[in-house]
N, C-alpha and C positions, 0 to 999 in steps of 0.2 A: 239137772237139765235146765236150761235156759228157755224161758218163756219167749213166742215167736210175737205174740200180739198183747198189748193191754186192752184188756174186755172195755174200759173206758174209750179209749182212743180210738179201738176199731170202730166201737158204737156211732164216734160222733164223725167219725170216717163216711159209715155207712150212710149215716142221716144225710150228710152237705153232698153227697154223691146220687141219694134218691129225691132231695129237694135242687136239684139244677137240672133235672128234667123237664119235658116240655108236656107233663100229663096236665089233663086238664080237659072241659067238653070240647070232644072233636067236632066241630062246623065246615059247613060249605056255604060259603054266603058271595053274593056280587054285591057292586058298591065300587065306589070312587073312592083315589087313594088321595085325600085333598093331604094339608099339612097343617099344622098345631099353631100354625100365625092367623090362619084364614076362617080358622073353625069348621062350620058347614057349609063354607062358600063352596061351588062342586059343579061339573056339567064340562062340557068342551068350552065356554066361554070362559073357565077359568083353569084352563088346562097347562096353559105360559105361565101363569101367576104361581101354578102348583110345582109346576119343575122350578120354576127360580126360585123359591123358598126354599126347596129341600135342598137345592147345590149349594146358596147360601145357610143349611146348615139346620131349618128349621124341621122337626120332625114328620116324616109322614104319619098320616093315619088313615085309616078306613070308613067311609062316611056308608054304613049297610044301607042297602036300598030298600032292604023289608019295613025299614020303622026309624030310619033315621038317627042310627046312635052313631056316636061317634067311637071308633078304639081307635086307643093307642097301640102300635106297632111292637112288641118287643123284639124283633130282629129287624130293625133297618135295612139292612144291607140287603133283602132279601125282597123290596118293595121299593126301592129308590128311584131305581131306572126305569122306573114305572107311576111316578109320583106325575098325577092329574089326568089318568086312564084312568076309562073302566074297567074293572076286572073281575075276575072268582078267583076266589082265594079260599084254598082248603088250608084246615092248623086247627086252631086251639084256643080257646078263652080260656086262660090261666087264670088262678082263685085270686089275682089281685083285678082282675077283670079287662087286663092286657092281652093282645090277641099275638100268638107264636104260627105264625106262617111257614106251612110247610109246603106249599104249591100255590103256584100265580102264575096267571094267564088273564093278558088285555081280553075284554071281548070281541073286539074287533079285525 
């Protein structure tokens, strides 16, 4: 009888399939989405500055309103069209300390 799986193989299958998940502490945080040129620049006076960056290319991030940290975005695409709002954003700080956005909404 011919073996359907390598106990190796499948292992390391399983492993790259349970670490490209987006576990991690689930948060709800508001905050400005500045970008990764501007650092903590943030506010509606830098809300042009925050879209031009991000169309030219520079990443968004989320500047929390609770205490001022800055994260980096790990899904882009998912905060772009939104780069220099304010917003809540429900997701995930992943263990490299990257935030994985799973819901966004400007507050305004």
């Amino acid at each position: 009888m011919k073996k359907l799986f390598n106990v190796p193989v499948f292992q390391a299958l399983a492993l790259a399939v349970s670490s490209s998940g987006t576990s991690g502490k689930h948060v709800a945080m508001k905050g400005w989405l500045g970008d990764s040129r501007c650092g903590s620049k943030r506010g509606p006076e830098h809300a042009a500055c925050a879209k031009n960056c991000a169309r030219m290319g520079e990443k968004v991030t989320l500047i929390d309103d609770a205490n001022g940290k800055i994260y980096k975005v790990r899904n882009q695409a998912a905060v772009r069209s939104l780069a220099g709002e304010h917003v809540l954003i429900e997701g995930a700080i992943l263990s490299d300390g990257s935030l994985h956005v799973e819901k966004v909404a400007a507050t305004r």
